[in-house]
N, C-alpha and C positions, 0 to 999 in steps of 0.2 A: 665456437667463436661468437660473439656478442655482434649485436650490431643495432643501430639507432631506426627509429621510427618518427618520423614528424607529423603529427595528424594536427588539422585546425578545429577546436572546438567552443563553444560561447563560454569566455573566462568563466562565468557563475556555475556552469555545470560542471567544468572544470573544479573548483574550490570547492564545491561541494560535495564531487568526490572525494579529493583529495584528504577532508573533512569524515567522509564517514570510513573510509581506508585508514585512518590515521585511528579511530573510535576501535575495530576490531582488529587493529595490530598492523597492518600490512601497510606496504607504499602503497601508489596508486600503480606503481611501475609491474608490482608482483601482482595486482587484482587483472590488469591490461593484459600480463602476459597469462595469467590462468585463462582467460576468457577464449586470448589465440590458440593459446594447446588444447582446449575444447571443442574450436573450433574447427582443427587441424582431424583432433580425434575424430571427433562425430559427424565430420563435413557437412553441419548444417550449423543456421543461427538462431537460437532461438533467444526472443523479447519474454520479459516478467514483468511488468508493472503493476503496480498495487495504486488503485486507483485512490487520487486525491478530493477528499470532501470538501465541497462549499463550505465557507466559514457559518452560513445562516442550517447548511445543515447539520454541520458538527453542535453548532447551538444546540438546536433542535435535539437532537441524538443526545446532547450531554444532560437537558432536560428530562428527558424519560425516563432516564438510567439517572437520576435522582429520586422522581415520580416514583420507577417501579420500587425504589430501596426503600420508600418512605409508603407503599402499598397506596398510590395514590393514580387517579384514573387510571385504573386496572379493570377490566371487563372480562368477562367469562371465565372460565372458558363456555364455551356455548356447547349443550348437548346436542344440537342438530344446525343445520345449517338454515333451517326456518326462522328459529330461535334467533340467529344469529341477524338475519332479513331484518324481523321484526326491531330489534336492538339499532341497526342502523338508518332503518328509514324513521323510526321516534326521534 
């Protein structure tokens, strides 16, 4: 037998799910209830989050990884870690 659940959550995380549930196939209703029969399984909760980048440092990042394509300030590698002293205190 089926039965309802009422939880309150902020509309946007809501649609957002709802949004990437919808991207690999599923309701939000089937990802909900996978997580409870997990839960039920394993008697415990576990959190995943993939942490979100600053927009200045996604910049930054998306810089380098053009730099390294294009062999542009690229340093070393350094044969010793003196080498390497030397290199950063110039």
């Amino acid at each position: 037998m089926k039965t309802m659940i009422n939880i309150k959550t902020d509309r946007d995380i809501k649609e957002r799910a709802q949004e990437i549930a919808k991207e690999i196939g599923l309701s939000l209703s089937a990802v909900v209830n996978a997580y409870l029969k997990e839960f039920v399984r394993e008697r415990a909760v576990r959190f995943s989050v993939e942490p979100e980048v600053r927009s200045e440092v996604g910049k930054l990042l998306k810089q380098a990884r053009v730099d390294y394509k294009k062999r542009k300030n690229i340093y070393g590698p350094f044969k010793t870690a003196e080498e390497m002293d030397v290199y950063l205190d110039a």
